[in-house]
C-alpha positions as CSV (number, residue, x, y, z in Angstrom):
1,X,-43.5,59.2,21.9
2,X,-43.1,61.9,18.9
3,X,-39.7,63.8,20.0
4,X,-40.0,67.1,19.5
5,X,-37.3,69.3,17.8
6,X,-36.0,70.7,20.8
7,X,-35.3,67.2,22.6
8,X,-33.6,65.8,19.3
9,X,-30.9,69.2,20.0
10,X,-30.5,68.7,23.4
11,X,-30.1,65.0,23.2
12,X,-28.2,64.5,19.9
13,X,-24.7,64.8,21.2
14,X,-25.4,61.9,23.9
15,X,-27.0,60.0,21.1
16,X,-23.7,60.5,18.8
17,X,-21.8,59.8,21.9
18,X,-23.6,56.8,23.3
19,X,-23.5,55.5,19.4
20,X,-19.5,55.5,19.4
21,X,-18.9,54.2,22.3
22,X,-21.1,51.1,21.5
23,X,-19.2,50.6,18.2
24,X,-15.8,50.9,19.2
25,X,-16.9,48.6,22.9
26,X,-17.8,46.0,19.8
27,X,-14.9,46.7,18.4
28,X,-12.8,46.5,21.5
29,X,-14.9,43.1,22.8
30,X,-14.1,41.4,19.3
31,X,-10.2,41.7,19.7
32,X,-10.4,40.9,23.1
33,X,-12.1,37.7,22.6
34,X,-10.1,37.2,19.6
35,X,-6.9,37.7,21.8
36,X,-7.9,34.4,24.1
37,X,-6.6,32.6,20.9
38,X,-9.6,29.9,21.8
39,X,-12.3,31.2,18.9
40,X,-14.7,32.2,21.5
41,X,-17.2,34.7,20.6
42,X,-17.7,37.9,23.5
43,X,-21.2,36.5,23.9
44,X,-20.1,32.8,25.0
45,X,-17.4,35.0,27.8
46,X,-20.4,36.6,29.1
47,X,-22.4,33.3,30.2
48,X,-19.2,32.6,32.1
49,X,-19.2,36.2,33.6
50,X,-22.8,35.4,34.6
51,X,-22.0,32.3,36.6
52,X,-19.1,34.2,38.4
53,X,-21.2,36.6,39.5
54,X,-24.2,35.4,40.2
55,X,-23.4,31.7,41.0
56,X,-24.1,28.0,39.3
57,X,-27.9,28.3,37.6
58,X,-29.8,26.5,35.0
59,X,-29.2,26.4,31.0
60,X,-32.8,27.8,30.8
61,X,-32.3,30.4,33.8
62,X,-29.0,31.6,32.0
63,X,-30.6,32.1,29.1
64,X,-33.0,34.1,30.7
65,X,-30.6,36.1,32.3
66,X,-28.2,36.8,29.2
67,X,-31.9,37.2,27.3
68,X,-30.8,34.8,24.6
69,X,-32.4,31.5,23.1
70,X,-31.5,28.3,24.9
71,X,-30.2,26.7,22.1
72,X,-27.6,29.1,22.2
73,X,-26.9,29.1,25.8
74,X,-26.5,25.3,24.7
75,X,-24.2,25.8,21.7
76,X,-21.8,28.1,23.7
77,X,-22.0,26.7,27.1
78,X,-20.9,23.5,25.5
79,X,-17.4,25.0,24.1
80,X,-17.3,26.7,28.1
81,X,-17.6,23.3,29.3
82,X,-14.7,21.6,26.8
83,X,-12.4,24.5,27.3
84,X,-12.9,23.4,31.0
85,X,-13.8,27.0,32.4
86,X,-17.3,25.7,33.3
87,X,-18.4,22.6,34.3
88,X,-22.4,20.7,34.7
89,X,-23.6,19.5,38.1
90,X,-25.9,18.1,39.7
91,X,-28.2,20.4,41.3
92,X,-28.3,20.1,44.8
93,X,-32.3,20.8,44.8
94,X,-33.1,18.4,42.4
95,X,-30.3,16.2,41.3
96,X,-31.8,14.9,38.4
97,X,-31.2,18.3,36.9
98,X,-28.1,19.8,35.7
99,X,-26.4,23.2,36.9
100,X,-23.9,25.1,35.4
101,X,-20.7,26.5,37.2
102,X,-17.6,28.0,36.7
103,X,-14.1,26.5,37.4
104,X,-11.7,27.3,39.1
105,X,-9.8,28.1,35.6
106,X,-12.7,30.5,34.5
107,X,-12.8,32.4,37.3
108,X,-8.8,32.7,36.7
109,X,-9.3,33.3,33.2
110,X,-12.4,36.1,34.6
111,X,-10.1,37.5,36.6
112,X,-6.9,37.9,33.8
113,X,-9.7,39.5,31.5
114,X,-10.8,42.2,34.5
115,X,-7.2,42.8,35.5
116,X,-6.5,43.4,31.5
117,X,-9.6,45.9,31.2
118,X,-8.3,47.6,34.4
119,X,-4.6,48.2,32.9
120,X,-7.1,49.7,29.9
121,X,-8.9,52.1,31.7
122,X,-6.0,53.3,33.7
123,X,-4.2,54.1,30.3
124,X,-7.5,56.0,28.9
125,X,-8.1,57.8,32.0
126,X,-4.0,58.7,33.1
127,X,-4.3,62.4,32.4
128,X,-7.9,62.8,33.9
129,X,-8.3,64.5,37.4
130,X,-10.2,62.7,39.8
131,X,-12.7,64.9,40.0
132,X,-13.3,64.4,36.3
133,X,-13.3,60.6,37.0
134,X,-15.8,60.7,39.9
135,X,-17.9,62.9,37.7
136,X,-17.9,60.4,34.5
137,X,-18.8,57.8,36.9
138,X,-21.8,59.5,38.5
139,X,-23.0,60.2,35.4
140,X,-22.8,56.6,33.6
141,X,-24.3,55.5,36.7
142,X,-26.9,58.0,36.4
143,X,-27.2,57.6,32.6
144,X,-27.5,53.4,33.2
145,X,-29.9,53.4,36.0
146,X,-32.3,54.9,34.0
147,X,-31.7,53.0,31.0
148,X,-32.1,49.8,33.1
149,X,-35.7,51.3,34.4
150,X,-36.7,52.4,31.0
151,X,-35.4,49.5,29.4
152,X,-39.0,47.2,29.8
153,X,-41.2,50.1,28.3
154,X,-38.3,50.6,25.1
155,X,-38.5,46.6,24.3
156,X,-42.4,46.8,24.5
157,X,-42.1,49.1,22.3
158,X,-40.1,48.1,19.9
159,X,-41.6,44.7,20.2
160,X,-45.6,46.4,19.2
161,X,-43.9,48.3,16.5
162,X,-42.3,45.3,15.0
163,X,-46.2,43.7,15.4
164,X,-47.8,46.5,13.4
165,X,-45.5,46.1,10.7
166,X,-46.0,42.4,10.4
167,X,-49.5,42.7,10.3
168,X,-50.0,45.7,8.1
């Protein structure tokens, strides 16, 4: 899809905007992780965020789900596991396979992290109305449904484009 000068002016301030607020949410993911003082990177806290909220799984299913290589899942879940905030089991459908869950301590340490990014927000957001609020929400909601629907067709994309350079 060509985009025409009139969608790159309506749309270039949400690009700009969209742009900074992924850098500085690096930035900001970096120094938290680097505040849990256990070398962690923000990628390896996600897998554990995945098993809180959507429950013991698979090495290869969490993978999936975080849409990174296995090997890495591997590599990271394994410092999870001797950090103690996740811990292998059997799986109760097949017990010769292994499942991966969070402790009790990573689901504390999941729950310190939310409760720290919930003192954040409040701080950013004291002097909004809550009108203003509600309407930010909306909007990201908005803004991320339709980045989650689109999100398929933009990696097909990118993946073809990627293709047809390779084999030009």
């Amino acid at each position: 899809m060509t985009v025409s000068g009139r969608e790159r002016e309506r749309t270039s301030r949400v690009t700009e905007q969209v742009q900074l607020l992924t850098r500085t949410m690096h930035i900001l993911r970096n120094h938290v992780a680097a505040a849990g003082g256990d070398g962690l990177p923000w990628s390896t806290y996600m897998l554990l965020f995945h098993l809180i909220s959507g429950g013991p799984r698979r090495a290869g299913a969490l993978a999936e789900l975080a849409c990174i290589d296995p090997s890495t899942v591997s590599r990271q879940v394994d410092n999870l596991v001797r950090l103690g905030l996740v811990e292998r089991r059997a799986d109760p459908l097949d017990g010769r396979a292994t499942v991966l869950a969070a402790t009790e301590a990573g689901v504390a340490m999941q729950q310190r992290m939310r409760a720290g990014r919930d003192r954040m927000m409040a701080r950013i957001l004291h002097n909004w109305s809550d009108e203003d609020i509600h309407q930010l929400a909306a909007l990201l909601e908005r803004f991320n449904a339709d980045l989650v629907a689109e999100l398929p067709r933009i990696i097909a994309t990118l993946q073809e484009g990627a293709l047809s350079e390779r084999t030009s």
